[in-house]
C-alpha positions in Angstrom: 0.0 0.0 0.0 1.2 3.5 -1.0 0.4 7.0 0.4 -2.0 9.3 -1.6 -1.2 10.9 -4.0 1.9 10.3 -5.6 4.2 13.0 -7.1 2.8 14.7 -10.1 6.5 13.9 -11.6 4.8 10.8 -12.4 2.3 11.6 -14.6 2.7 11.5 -18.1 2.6 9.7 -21.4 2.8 5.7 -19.9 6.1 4.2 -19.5 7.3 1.1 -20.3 9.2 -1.8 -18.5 10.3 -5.7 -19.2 7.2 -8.1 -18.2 9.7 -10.7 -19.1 9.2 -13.4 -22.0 6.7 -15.9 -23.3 7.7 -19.7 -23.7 8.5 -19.0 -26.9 11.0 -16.1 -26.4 8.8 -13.1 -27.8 9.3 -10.2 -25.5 6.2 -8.9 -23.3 6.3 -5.2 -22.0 4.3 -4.2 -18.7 3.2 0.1 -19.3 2.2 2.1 -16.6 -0.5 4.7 -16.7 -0.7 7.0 -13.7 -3.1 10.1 -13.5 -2.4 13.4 -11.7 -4.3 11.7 -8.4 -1.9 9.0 -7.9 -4.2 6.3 -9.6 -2.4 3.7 -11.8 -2.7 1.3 -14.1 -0.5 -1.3 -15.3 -1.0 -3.1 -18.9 1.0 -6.2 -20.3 1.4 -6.7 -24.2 0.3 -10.5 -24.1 -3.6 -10.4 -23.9 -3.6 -6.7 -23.3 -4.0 -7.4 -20.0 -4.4 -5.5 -17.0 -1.7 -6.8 -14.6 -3.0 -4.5 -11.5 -5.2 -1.1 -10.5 -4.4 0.5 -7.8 -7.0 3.0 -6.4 -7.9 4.9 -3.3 -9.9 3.7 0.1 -11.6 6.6 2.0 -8.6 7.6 3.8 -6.9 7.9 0.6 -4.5 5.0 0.9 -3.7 3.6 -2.3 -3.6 -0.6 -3.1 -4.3 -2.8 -5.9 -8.0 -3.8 -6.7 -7.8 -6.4 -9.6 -6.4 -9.8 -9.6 -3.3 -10.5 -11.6 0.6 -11.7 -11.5 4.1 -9.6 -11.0 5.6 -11.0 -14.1 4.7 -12.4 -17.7 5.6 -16.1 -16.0 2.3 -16.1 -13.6 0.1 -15.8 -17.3 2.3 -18.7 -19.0 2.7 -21.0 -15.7 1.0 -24.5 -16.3 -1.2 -24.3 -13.9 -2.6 -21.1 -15.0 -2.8 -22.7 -18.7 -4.9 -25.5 -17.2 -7.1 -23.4 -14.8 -7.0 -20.1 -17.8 -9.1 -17.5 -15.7 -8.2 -15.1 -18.1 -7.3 -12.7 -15.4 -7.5 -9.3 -16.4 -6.7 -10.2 -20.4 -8.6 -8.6 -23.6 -10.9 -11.4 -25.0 -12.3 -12.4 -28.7 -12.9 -12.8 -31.2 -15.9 -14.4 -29.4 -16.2 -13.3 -25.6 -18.2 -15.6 -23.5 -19.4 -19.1 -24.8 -20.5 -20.5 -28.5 -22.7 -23.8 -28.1 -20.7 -26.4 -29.5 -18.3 -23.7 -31.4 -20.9 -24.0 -34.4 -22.5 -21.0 -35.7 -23.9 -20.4 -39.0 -23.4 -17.1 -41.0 -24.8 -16.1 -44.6 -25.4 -20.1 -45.1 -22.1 -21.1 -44.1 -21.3 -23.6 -41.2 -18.5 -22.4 -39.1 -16.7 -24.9 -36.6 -14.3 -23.7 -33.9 -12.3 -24.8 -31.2 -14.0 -27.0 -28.1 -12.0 -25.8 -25.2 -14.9 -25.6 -22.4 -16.4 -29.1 -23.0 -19.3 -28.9 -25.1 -18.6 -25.2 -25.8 -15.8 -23.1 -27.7 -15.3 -20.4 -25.0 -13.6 -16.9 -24.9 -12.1 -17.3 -28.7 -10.8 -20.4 -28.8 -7.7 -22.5 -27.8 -6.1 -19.5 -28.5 -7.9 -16.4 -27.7 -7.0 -12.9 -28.0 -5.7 -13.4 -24.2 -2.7 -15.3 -24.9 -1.8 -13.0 -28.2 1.2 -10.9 -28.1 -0.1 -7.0 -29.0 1.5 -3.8 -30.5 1.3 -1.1 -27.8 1.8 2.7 -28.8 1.8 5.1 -25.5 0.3 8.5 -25.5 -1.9 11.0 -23.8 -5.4 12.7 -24.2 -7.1 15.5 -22.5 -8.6 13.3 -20.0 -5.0 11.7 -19.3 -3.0 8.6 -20.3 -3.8 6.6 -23.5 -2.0 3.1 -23.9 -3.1 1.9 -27.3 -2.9 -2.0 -28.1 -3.4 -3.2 -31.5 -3.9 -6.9 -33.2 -4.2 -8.9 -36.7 -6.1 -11.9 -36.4 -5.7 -13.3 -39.4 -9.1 -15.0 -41.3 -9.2 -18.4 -40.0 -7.7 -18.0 -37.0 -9.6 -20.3 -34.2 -11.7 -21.2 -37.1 -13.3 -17.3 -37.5 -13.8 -16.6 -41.2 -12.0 -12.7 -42.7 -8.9 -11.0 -41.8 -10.2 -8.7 -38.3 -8.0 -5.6 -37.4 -8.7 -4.7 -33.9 -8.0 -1.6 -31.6 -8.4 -1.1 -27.7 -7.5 1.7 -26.2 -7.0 2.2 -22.4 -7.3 5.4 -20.9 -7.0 6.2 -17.3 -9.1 10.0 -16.4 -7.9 12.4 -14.2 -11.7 11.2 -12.7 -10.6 8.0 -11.3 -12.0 5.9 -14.2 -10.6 3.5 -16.1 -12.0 3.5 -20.0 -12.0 1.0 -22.7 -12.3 2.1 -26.2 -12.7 -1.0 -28.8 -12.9 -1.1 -32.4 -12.8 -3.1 -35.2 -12.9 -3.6 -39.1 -13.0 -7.6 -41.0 -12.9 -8.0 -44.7 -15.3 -10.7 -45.0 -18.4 -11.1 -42.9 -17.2 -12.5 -39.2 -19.1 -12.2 -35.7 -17.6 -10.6 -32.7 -18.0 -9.4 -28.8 -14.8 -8.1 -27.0 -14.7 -8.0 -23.9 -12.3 -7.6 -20.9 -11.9 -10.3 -18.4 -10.9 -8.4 -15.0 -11.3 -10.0 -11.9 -12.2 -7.4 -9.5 -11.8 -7.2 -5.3 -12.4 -3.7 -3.8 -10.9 -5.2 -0.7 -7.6 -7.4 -1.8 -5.9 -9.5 0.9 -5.4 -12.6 2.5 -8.6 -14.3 3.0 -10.5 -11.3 1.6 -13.3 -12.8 -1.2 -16.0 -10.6 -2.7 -18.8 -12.3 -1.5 -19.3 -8.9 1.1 -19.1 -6.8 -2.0 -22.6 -5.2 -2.5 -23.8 -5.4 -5.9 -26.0 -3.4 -7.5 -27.3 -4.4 -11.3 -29.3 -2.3 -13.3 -31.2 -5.1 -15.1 -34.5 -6.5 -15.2 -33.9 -9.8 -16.7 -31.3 -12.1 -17.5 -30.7 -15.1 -19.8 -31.0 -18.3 -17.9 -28.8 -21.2 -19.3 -29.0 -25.0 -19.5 -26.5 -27.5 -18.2 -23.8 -26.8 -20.3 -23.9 -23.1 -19.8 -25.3 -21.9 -23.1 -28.5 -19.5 -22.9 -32.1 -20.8 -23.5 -32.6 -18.0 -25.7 -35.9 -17.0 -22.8 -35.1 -13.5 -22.0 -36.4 -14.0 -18.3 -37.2 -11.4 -15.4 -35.3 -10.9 -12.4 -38.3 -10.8 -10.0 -38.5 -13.1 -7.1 -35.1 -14.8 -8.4 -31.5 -14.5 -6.6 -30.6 -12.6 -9.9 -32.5 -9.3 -8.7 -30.1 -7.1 -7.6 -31.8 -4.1 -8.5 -31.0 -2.8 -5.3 -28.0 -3.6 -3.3 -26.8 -6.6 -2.1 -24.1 -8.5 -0.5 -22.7 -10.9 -3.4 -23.1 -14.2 -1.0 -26.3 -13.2 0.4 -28.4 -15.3 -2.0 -25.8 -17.5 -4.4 -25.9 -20.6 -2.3 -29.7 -20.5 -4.5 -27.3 -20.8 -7.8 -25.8 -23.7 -8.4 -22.1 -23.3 -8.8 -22.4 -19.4 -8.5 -23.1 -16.3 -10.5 -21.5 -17.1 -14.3 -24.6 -15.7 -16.0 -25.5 -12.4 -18.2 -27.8 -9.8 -17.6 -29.4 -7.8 -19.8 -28.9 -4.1 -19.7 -30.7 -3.3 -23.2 -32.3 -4.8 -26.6 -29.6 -3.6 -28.4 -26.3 -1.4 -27.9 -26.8 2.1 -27.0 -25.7 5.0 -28.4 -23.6 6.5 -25.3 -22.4 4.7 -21.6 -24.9 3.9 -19.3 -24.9 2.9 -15.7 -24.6 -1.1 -15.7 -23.5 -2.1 -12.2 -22.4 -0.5 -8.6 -20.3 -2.1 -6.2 -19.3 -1.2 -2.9 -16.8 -2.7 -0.2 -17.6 -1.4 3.3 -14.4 -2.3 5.0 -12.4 0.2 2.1 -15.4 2.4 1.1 -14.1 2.0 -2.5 -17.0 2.1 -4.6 -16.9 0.6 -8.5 -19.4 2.1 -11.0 -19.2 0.4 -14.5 -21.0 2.4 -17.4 -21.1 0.8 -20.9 -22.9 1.3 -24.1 -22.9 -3.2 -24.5 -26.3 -4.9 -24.3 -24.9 -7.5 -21.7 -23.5 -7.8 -18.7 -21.8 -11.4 -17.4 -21.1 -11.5 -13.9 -19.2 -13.9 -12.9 -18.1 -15.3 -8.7 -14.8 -16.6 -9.1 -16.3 -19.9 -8.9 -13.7 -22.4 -10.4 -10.4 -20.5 -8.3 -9.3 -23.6 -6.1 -6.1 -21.5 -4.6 -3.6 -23.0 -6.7 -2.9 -19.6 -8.2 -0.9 -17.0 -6.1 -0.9 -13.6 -7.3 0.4 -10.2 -6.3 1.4 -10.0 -2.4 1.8 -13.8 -2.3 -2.0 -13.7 -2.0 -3.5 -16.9 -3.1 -6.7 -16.8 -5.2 -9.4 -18.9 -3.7 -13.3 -19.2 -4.9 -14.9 -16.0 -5.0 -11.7 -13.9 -4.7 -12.7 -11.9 -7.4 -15.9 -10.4 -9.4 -15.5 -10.4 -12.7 -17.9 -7.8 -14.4 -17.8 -8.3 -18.6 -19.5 -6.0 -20.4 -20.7 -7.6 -24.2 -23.3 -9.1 -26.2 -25.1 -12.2 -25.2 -23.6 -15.2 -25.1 -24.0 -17.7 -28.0 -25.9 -14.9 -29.8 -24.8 -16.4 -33.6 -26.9 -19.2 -32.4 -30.1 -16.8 -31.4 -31.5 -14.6 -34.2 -33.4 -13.0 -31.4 -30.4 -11.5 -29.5 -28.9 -8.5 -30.5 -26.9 -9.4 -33.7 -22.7 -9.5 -33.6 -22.1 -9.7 -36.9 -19.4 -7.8 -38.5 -19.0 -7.4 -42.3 -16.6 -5.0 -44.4 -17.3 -1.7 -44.6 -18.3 -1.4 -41.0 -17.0 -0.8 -38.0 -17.3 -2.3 -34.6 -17.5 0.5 -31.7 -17.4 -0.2 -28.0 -16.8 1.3 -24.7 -16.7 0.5 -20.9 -15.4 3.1 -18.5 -14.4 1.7 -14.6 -15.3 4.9 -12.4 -13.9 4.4 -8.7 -14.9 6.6 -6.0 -15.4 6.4 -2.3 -18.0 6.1 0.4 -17.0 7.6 4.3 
């Protein structure tokens, strides 16, 4: 934990240090984005990943809210491989789940990797989270701009046309943390990025989220079969453990789910045309409060079920169930498969625009 706020010698366009290397020898670079208030940010160039956060409690003490590893080696470990939470990392082409990696697109079958038994998950084999991106530092008027860039090439994990993406980090001189995607393809492709932070407002030994209050502005959500894949019923949230319309506690109710919160809620019928308030969170022990404001359709939230502990992250700390909340903003999942879900098709001539902006503030 650091004192707030740090020197303003520190602010500027984001610096750059060795991560360390991948198993195959490429080079990853860790950048640091820091805003006049002492708030930073740190980003790796595998996965595009945000490594840590570190933002204010309500005495203005600074620590690091998001799950995630000191070096490159914690995301290429074996046992991260086999567990692959995907902390923190840019995901696609596909975020979330595919039934059976089949879709169908303009009459033409489309088979992709199975990597979550029956399901192609999160891209593939491999995703945009284990992809090695170009990084180009800057600033804007609201403060620090880190700039990631990737080519997936057509046929990568099975996705049909060449697709040029761009996600841009930006971290305000308000406290917020903002995602800017886009993306262009040169044949007709589907797509839903999405970042895959695991949040805890209150990191530490022993400390899981399940005190967080949560508050979701939704009035239904898409309930799922066995296998994880939507029914395709868009179903209310009234009388359910999936109402949290107004605040609370994460573990109040999700001994009613079976296997915990891994489900999306829907914020809208389509994507909207500016950020809207999706979800609040607050940690009483820290005060620090987490507004997330999006213009995406969906919302997954997901426990931190599958943690077992096996991973140990920044402090030593190790990750058990429920250490983290994981908040992904996106289209529904397995919407190919669903002609009544808001389409994520992407064809030439168009292109794909999304945002997410993490605003962190305090309670007393």
């Amino acid at each position: 934990m650091s004192s707030f706020p740090l020197p303003a010698a520190q602010v500027g366009t984001p610096t750059a240090t060795p991560f360390g290397t991948t198993r195959e020898g490429t080079p990853i670079e860790l950048f640091t984005l820091q805003n006049a208030q002492g708030m930073r940010a740190t980003v790796s160039t595998l996965g595009g990943t945000l490594t840590s956060l570190h933002v204010p409690d309500r005495h203005g003490h600074l620590a690091n809210v998001v799950l995630g590893f000191d070096s490159v080696a914690g995301y290429t470990s074996d046992v991260f491989r086999h567990e692959n939470p995907y902390f923190g990392a840019l995901i696609g082409r596909y975020g979330n789940r595919l039934a059976r990696g089949r879709f169908t697109l303009d009459g033409q079958a489309y088979q992709l990797p199975i990597n979550d038994p029956p399901n192609s998950l999160h891209g593939g084999t491999v995703g945009f989270n284990r992809r090695v991106w170009a990084a180009t530092p800057g600033t804007a008027a609201e403060g620090p701009t880190l700039t990631l860039r990737y080519h997936s090439p057509a046929g990568e994990e099975g996705y049909p046309g060449n697709l040029d993406v761009q996600v841009v980090y930006t971290l305000t001189e308000a406290n917020a943390l903002r995602l800017a995607y886009t993306a262009t393809t040169d044949q007709p492709t589907v797509l839903n990025l999405t970042n895959h932070s695991y949040f805890n407002l209150h990191y530490g030994p022993g400390q899981d989220i399940l005190g967080h209050e949560l508050t979701l502005h939704a009035e239904r959500y898409t309930p799922i079969d066995a296998t994880q894949i939507p029914t395709g019923v868009l179903q209310s949230v009234a009388g359910t453990p999936f109402d949290f319309r107004q605040p609370h506690p994460i573990g109040a109710r999700i001994g009613q789910v079976p296997g915990g919160y891994d489900h999306n809620w829907v914020l809208a019928d389509q994507p909207r045309p500016t950020l809207a308030l999706a979800v609040t969170v607050h940690e009483p022990t820290s005060g620090r409060t987490l507004d997330v404001y999006t213009d995406q359709p969906g919302m997954q939230c997901y426990t931190g079920n599958l943690l077992k502990g096996n991973l140990r992250g920044h402090g030593g700390v190790a990750y058990g169930p429920h250490y983290g909340l994981v908040l992904e903003t996106q289209h529904f999942p397995d919407s190919p498969n669903h002609p009544a879900f808001p389409s994520t098709v992407l064809r030439p001539g168009e292109q794909f625009h999304s945002a997410t902006e993490y605003r962190f503030g305090v309670r007393q």
